[in-house]
Each structure stands twice: as structure tokens, then as C-alpha cells.
DRENDREN-742896 format. One line per 3 residues: number of its first residue (from 0); their letters; for each residue y, z, x negated of N, C-alpha, C. Coordinates in steps of 0.1 Angstrom, whole numbers, m for minus. Each point is the difference from the previous one (the first is absolute). Layout:
% residues N
NUM> A> Y,Z,X,Y,Z,X,Y,Z,X ~ ...
END
This chain:
% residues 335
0> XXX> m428,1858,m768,9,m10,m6,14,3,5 ~ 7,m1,m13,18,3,8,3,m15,9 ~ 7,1,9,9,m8,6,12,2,2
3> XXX> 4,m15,1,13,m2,2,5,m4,14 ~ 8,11,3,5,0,14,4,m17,2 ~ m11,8,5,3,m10,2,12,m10,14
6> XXX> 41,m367,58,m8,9,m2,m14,m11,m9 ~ 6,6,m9,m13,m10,m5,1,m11,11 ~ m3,m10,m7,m1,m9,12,m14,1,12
9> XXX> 3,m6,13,m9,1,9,m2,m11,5 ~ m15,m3,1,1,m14,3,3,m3,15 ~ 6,m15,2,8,m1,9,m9,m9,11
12> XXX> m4,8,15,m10,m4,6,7,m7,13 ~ m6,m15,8,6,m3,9,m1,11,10 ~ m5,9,1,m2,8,17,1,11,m8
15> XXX> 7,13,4,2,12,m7,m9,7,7 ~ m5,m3,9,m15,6,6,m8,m1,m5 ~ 1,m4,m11,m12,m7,m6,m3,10,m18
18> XXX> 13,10,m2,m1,8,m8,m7,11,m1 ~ m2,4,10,m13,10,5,m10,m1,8 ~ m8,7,2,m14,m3,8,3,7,16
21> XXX> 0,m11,12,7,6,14,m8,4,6 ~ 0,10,6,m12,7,14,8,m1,13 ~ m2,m6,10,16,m3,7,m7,15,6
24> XXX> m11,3,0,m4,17,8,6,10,m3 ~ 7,2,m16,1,10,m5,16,m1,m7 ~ m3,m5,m11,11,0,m10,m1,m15,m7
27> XXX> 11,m3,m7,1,m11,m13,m5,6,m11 ~ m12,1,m5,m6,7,m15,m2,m9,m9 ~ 2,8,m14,4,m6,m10,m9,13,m12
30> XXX> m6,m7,m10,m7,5,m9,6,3,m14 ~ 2,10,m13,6,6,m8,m17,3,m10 ~ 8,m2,m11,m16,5,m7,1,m4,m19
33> XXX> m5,7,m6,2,1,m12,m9,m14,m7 ~ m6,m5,8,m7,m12,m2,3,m10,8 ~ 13,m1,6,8,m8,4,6,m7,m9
36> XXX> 9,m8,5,10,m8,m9,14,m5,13 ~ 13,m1,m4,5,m5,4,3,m15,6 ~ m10,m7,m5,3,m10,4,m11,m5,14
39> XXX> m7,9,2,m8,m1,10,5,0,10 ~ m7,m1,19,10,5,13,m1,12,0 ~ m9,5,m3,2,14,4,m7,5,13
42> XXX> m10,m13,5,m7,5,12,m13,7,m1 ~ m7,m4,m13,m11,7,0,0,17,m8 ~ m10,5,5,m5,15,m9,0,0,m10
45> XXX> m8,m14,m9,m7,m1,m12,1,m15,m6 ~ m5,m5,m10,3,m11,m7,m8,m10,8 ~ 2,m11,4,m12,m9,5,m8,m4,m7
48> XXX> m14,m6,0,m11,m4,m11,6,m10,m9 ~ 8,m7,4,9,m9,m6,12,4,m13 ~ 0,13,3,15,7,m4,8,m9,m2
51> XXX> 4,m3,13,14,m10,m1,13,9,14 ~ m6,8,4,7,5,15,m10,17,m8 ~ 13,10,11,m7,10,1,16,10,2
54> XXX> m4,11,m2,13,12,0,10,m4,m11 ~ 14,3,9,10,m1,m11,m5,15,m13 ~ 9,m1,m7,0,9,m11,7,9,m8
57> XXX> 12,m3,10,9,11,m2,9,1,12 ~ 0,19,m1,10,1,13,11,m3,0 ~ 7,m6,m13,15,m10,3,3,m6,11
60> XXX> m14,m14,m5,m2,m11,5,m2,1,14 ~ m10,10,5,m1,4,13,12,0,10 ~ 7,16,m5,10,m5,7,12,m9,1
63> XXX> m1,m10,m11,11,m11,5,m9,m15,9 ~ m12,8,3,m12,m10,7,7,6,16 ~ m3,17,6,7,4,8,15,m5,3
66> XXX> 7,4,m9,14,m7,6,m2,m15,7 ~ m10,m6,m8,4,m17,7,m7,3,12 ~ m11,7,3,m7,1,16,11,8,10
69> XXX> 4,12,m2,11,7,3,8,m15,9 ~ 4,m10,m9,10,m8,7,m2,m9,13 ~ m16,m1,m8,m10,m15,12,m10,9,9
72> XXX> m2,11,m3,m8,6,12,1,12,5 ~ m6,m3,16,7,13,5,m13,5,3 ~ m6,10,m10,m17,7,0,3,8,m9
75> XXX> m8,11,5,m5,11,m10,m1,m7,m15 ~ 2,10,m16,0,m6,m6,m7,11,m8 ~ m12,m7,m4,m8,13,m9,m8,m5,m17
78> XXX> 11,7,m9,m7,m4,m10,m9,11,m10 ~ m15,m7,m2,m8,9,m2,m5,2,m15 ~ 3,9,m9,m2,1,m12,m15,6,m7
81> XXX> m6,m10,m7,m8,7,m4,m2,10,m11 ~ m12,2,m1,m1,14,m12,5,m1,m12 ~ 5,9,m8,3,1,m13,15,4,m4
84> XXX> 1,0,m10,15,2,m3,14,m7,m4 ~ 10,m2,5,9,m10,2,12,9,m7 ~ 5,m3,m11,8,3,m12,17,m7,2
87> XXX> 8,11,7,11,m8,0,8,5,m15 ~ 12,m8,m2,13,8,m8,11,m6,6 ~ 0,m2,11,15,4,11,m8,4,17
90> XXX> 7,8,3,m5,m2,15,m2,m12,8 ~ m5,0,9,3,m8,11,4,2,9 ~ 10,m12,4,11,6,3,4,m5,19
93> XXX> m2,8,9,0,m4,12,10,0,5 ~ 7,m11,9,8,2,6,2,m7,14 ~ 16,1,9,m5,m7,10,m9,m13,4
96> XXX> 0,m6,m12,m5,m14,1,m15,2,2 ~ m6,10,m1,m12,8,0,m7,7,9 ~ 10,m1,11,m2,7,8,m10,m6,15
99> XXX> m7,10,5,m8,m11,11,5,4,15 ~ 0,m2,14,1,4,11,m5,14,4 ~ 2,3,10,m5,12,7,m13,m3,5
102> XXX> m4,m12,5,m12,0,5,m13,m11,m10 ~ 12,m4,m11,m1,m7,m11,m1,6,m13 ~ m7,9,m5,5,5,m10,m8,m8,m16
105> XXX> 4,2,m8,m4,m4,m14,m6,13,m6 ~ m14,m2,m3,m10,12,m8,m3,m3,m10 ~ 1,8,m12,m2,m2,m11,m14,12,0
108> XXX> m14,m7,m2,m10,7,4,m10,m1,m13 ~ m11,9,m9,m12,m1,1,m10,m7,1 ~ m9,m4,m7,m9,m9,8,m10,8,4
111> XXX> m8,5,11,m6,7,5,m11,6,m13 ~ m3,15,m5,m10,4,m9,7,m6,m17 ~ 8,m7,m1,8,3,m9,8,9,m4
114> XXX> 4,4,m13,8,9,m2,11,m7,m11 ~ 14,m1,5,7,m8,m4,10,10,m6 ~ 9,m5,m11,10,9,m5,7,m6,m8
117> XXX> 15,4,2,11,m6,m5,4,8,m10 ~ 5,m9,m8,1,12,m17,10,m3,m6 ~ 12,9,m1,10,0,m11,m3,1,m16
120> XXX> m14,3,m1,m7,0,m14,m1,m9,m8 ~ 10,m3,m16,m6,m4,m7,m14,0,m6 ~ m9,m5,m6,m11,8,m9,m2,m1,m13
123> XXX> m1,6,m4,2,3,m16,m18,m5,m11 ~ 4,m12,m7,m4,2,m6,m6,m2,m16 ~ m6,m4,m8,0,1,m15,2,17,m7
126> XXX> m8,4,11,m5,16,m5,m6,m2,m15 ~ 5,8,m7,m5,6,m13,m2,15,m4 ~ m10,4,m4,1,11,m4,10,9,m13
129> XXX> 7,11,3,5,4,m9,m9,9,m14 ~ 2,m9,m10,m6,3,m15,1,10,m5 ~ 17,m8,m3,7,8,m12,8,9,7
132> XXX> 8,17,m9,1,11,2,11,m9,9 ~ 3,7,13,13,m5,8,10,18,m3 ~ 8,m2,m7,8,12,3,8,10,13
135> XXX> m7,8,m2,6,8,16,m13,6,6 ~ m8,m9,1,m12,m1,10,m7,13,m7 ~ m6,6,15,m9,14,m5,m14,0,m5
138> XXX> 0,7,m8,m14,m4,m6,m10,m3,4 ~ m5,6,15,m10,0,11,m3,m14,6 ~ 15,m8,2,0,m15,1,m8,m12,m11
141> XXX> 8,7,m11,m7,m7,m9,m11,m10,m3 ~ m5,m15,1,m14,m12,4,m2,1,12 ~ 13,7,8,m8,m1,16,14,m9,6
144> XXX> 10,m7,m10,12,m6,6,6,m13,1 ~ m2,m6,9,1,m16,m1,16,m6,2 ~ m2,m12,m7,19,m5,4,m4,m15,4
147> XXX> 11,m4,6,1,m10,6,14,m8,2 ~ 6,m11,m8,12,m4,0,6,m6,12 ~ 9,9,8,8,m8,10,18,m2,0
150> XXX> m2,m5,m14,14,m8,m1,12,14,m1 ~ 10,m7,m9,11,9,m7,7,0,12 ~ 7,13,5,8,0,13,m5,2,7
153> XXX> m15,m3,3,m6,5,12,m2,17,9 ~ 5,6,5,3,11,5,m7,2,19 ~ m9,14,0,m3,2,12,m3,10,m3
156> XXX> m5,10,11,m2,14,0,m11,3,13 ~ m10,m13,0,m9,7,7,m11,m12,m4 ~ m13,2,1,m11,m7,m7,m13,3,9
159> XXX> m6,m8,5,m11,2,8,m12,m4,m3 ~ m14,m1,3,m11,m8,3,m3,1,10 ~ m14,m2,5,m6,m6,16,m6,13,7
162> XXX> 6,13,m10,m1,14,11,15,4,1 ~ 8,m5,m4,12,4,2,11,4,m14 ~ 9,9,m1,9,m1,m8,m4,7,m9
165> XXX> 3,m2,m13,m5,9,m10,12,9,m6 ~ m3,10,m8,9,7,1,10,1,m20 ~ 11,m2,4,9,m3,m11,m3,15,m7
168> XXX> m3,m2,m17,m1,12,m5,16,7,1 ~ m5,16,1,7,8,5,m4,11,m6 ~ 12,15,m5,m1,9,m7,m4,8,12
171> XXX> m1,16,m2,m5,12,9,11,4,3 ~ 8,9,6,11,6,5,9,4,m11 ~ 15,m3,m6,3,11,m6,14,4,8
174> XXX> 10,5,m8,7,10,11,13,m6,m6 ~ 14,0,6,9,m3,m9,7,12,5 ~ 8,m1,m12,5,15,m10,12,5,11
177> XXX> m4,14,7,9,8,8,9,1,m5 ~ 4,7,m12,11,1,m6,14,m7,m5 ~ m8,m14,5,12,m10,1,2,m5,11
180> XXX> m2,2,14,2,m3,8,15,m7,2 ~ 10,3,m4,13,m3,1,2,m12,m7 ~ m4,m5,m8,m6,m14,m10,m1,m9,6
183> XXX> m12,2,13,m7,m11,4,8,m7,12 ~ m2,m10,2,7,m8,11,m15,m5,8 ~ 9,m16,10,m8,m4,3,m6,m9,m8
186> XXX> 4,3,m15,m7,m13,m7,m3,1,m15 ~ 3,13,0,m5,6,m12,m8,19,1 ~ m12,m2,m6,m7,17,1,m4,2,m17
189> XXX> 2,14,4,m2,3,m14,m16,9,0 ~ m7,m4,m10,m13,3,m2,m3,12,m11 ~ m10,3,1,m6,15,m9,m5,m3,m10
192> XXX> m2,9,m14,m11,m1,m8,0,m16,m3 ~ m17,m1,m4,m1,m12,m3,m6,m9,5 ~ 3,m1,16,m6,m5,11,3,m14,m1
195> XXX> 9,m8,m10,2,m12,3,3,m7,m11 ~ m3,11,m11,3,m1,m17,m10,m19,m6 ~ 4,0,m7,m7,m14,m9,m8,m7,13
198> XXX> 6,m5,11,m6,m8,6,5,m16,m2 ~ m9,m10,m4,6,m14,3,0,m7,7 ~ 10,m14,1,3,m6,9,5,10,8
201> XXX> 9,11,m1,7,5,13,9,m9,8 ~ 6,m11,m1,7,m7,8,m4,m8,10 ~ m15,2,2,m9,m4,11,m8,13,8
204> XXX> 1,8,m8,0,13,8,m1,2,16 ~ m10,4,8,7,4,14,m4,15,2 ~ 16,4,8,m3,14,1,1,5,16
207> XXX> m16,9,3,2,1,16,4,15,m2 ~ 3,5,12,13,10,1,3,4,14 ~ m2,13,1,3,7,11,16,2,1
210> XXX> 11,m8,1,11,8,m2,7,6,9 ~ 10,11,m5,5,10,8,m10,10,12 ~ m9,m12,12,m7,11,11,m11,m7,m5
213> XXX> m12,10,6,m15,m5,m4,m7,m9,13 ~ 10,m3,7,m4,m10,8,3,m16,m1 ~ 9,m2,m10,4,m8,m5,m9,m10,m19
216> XXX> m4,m9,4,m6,m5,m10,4,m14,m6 ~ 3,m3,m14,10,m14,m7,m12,0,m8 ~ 2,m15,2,m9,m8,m10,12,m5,m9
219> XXX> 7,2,m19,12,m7,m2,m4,m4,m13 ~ 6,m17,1,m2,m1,m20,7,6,m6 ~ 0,4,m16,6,7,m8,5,m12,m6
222> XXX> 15,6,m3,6,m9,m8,1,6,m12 ~ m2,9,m4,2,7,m14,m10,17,0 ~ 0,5,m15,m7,10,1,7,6,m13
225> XXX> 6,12,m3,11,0,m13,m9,16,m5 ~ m6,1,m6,m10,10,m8,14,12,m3 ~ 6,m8,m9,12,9,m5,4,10,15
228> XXX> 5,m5,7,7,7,15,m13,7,7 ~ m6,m5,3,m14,4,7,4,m7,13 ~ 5,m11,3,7,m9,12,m8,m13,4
231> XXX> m3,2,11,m9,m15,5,11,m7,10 ~ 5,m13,0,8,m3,8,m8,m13,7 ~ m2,m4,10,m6,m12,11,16,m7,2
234> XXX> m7,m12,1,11,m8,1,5,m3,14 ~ m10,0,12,3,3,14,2,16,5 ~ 16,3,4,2,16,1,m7,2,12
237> XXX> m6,12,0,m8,2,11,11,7,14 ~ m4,0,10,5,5,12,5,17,m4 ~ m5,7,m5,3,14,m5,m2,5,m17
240> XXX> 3,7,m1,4,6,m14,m17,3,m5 ~ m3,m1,m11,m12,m2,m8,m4,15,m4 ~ 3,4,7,m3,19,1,m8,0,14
243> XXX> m7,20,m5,0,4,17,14,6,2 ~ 1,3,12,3,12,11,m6,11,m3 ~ 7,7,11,m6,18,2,m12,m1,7
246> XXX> m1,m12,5,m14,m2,7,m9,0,m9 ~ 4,m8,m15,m13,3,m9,m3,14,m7 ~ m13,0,m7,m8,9,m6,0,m1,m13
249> XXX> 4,3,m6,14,9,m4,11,m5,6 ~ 10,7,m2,14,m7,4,6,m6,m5 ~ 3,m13,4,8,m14,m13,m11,1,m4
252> XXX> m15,m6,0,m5,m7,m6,m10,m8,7 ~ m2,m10,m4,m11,m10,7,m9,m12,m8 ~ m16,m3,5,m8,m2,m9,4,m14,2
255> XXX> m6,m9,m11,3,m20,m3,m14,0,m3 ~ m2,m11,m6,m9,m6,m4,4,m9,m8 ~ m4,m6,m10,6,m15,m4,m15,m10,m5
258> XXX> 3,m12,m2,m10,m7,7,3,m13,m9 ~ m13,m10,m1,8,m14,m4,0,m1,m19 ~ m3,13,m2,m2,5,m18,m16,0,m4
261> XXX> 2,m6,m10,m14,m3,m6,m8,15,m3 ~ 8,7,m3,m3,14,m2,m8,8,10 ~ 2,m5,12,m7,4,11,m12,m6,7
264> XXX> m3,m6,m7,m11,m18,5,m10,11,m4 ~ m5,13,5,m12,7,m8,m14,0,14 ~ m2,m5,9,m9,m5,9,m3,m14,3
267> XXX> m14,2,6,m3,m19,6,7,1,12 ~ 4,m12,0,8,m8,14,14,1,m7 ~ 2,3,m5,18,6,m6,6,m12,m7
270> XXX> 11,m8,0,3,m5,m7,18,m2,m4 ~ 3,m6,m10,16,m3,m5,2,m11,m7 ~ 6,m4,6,9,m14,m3,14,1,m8
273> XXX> 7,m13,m4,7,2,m10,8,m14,3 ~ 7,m3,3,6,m8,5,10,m9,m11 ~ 3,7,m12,4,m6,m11,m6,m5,m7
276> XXX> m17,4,m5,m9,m8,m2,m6,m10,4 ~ m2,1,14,m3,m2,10,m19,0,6 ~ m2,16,m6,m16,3,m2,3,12,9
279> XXX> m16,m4,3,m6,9,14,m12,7,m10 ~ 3,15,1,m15,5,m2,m7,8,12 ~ m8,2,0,m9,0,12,m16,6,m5
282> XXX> m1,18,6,m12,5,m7,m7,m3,12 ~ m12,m11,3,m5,m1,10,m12,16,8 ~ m2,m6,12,m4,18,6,m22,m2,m5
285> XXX> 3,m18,4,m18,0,m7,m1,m2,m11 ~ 6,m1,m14,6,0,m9,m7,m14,m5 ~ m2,m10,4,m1,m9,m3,10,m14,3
288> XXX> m1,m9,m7,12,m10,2,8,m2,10 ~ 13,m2,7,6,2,6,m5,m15,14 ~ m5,m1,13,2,m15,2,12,m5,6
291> XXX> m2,m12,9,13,m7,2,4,8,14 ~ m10,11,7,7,10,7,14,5,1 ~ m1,6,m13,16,4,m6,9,m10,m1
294> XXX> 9,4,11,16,m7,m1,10,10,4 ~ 11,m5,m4,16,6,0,5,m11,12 ~ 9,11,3,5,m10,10,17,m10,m1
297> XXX> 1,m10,7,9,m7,m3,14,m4,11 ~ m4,11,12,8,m5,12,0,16,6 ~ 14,m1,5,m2,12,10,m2,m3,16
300> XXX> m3,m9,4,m1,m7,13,m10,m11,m3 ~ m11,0,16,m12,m10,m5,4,m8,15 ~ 2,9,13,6,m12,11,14,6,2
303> XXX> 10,m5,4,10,3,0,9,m9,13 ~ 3,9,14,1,m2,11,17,m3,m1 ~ 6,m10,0,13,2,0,12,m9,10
306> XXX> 5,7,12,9,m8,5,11,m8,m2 ~ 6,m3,11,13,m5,m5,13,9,5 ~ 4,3,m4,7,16,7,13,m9,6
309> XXX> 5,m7,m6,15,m3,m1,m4,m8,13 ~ m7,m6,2,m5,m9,10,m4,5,16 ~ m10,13,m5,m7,7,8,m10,m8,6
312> XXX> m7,m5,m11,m14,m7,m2,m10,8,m5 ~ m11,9,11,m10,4,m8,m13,m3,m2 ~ m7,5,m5,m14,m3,m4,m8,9,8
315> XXX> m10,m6,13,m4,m4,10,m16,m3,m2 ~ m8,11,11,m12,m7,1,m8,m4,m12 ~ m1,4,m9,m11,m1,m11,m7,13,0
318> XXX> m14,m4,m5,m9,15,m3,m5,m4,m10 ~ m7,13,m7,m5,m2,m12,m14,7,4 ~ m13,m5,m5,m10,4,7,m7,0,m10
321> XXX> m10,14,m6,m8,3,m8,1,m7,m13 ~ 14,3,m8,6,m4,m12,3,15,m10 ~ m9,m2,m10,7,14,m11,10,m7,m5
324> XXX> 15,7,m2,8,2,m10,1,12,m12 ~ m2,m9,m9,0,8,m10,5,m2,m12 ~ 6,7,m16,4,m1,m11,11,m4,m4
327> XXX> 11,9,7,14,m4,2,4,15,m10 ~ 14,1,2,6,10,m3,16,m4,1 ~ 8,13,0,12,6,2,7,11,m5
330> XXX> 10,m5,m10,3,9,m10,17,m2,4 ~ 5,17,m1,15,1,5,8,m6,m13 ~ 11,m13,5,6,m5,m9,11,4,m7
333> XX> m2,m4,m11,16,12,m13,11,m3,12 ~ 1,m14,6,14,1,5,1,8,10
END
């Protein structure tokens, strides 16, 4: 397979000791859990027989449950998350108010034999299968290609399920044209033959790119693709000229890839999106219906540690204890 290089309100209690569950032996613990709810204390593991009390239910709530203990108590402060997956679309966001003692600290922990995970992932879904002829797509794709609508505008460049990232379709190496070397900048390359001829949606285009040394690697959108010129230009200029060096093989020339083109969707796992439509196609790898595994992500930050500089207030004494982060991304900005 090719790859691609890859607060609400809180209810208001007379005793703030009374918002978590206290071990005066150990710590102040406090319970998190997908079968929680916010309006609970937050002392227990699990729901009570009653389900009237049990784990809060979101890590918001949690930690604006910490900050009030933070104020009224001076204990260890450990809050314990149980299993499953916890879906943000902004970070969370820590700061000194967050912070616990040296001999005091605030843990954001696991619940023992759970496996817990924080997810920048949308999930996608209202999968359908693709019918009718989709133009572009390689014949080999063909009844093996599903879409899925995620809204006009919507734009990302990395796509996962629950083994990891899947890989954006992507062409095989081609070479851009020695002979013009003097052409190219950092923001325009000139290409060969008909390596890039009748491709559509080129204005979502991505082209990866060894430029100038072969130690150097750009992931860049294309802003344009002009057939007449034989000129690919990205709208973020890269760090060096869109050529090789003498270091490359041949001289003045270096291999790209381009990516993100329906033209190239010719494997399972591979997929292209379209962000003016706002359709996801997606050749799955078991080639059966897509599930709610598959998500795009929506945040480039899932915890986010931040002081107070101007102050010289920092962020202190927290740990994070057997937590996956996962389903984020980071893409270099046009500005």
C-alpha cells in the first residue's frame, strides 16, 4: 500500500469536600466515565442501583470540580477516568488554576485495567456506497468506493480508524522537469510529460516533495496546476526552491508525489475528500461498509498546558497517567 508520509453549570454543594470521594490516607478521588453524567458528585466508579449519584461525565466538568477542591483542600487530588473514548473539539485547557503542590499534586489517571483515550476525532457517518460512474476514479476502484457527507468547507488531511491513520490517496514518484530548473521557485515547479495532465479538483491537490536536498521533506497544498505551462504552484512557499540540487540524481531534478486526487484513490485504505462538495470517498481496506471507527480530526491540541508568562505563573504538579492521545493534526499555515 502507498503511504503518505506521513461551565455548564455545577451543582452548588454546602461542603466542597463533598464534591469528591476523600481518602484522608491517600488522595481526594473523584470518578470520570462515559456513563456518568454531570450532574452527579463524582464520588463513585459507577452508576448507583438507584442511578441517581455516580461518575461525573465529562472531563470539562471534572476539572472545574478540581479547581473548587484545589481552593478548600489541602490533599492529594486524583481524578480517575474510566474506559472508553472521550471526543473533544477544543483542547483542554490547563492552567495555573490547575495546578497542585509539590507534595500535593493533581493526577489525571486511568481507572486501573481500563484503557482510556482522548480523541480529536470526529466520526463519520451516513456511509453510502458509490454506484454511479464517479469520474477520475481508476477502474480497479470501481463498486469498491464509499462516500460519506461531511459538510461544504470541511477540510483535513489526515483520516484514521482504531488501527491508526489511513493513508490519503497518493500518485507513485514522478520527477519535475530538469530543464527548467531556473522557472521554479519556492512556490512554483515545473512538471514533465503527462504526469499531472486532466487531473480534477486540482485546487485541493497535495503535493509532497523532496525540495532542493534529499534530506528535506514538504508536505504543501497546491494552489493551482496550469497544463498549458506545465507549472504547479502551492500556496504555502516552501523553505527552499522546488527543485533538486547537485546533491540530486540527476542534476536539478527531484521526485513529488501529488495526493488528495480522485485519480489516485486506486487501493483499499486510500481515500479523497473534496471540501467544496463536501464528500469523503473512502476505498475501505475490508471492503465492506465503512464504521463509526473512521473519523477526521477536528483540533490540533487535545490537553494543552499553558502559563501565565506575563505574570510568571506556571503550570505545576499535574501528571497524566495511562491516557492515549489521539486524532489530532497539524498543518503549516498559508500565513
Amino acid at each position: 500500500m502507498k503511504r503518505a508520509f506521513m461551565l455548564f453549570p455545577v451543582l452548588l454543594l454546602t461542603s466542597m469536600a463533598g464534591l469528591f470521594a476523600e481518602d484522608h490516607r491517600q488522595s481526594v478521588k473523584g470518578y470520570v466515565s462515559k456513563k456518568g453524567s454531570d450532574q452527579w458528585s463524582g464520588k463513585l466508579a459507577g452508576p448507583n442501583a438507584s442511578n441517581t449519584d455516580g461518575p461525573l461525565g465529562t472531563l470539562e466538568v471534572a476539572q472545574a470540580r478540581v479547581r473548587s477542591l484545589l481552593k478548600e483542600q489541602a490533599a492529594p487530588i486524583e481524578v480517575v477516568i474510566r474506559g472508553g473514548t472521550f471526543r473533544l473539539e477544543e483542547p483542554l485547557v490547563l492552567t495555573p488554576e490547575d495546578s497542585g503542590r509539590q507534595e500535593m499534586p493533581v493526577v489525571w489517571t486511568s481507572y486501573p485495567g481500563e484503557r482510556v483515550i482522548i480523541s480529536g476525532g470526529k466520526p463519520i457517518t451516513g456511509w453510502k456506497k458509490v454506484t454511479e460512474p464517479l469520474p477520475g476514479l481508476p477502474p480497479n476502484a470501481a463498486g469498491k468506493v464509499w462516500c460519506a457527507d461531511v459538510g461544504k468547507g470541511t477540510t483535513f488531511y489526515s483520516l484514521f480508524d482504531d488501527l491508526g491513520i489511513l493513508p490519503q490517496a497518493i500518485s507513485g514518484r514522478f520527477y519535475t522537469d530538469s530543464n527548467s530548473q531556473g522557472d521554479q521557485t519556492n512556490r512554483t515547479m515545473k512538471w514533465q510529460g503527462d504526469d499531472l495532465a486532466n487531473l480534477s479538483h486540482t485546487d485541493e491537490a497535495i503535493l509532497h516533495i523532496l525540495p532542493s536536498y534529499a534530506f528535506v521533506y514538504n508536505v504543501l497544498r497546491v494552489e493551482s496546476i496550469n497544463e498549458s505551462t506545465k507549472t504547479l504552484t502551492v500556496t504555502t512557499p516552501s523553505g527552499f526552491r522546488l527543485h533538486a540540487s547537485k546533491l540530486g540524481k540527476p542534476e536539478f531534478q527531484t521526485y513529488y508525489r501529488i495526493a488528495n486526487v480522485i485519480e489516485h484513490l486506486d487501493e483499499p485504505g486510500e481515500w479523497v475528500v473534496n471540501s467544496k462538495t463536501g464528500r469523503l470517498y473512502y476505498w475501505p481496506i475490508t471492503g465492506e461498509k465503512p464504521g463509526d471507527d473512521v473519523c477526521y480530526p477536528v483540533t490540533d491540541e487535545l490537553i494543552s498546558f499553558r502559563g501565565d508568562v506575563e505574570n510568571r505563573e506556571w503550570v505545576r504538579n499535574i501528571a497524566l497517567r495511562g491516557i492515549v492521545l489521539r486524532n489530532t493534526e497539524r498543518m503549516l499555515d498559508d500565513s
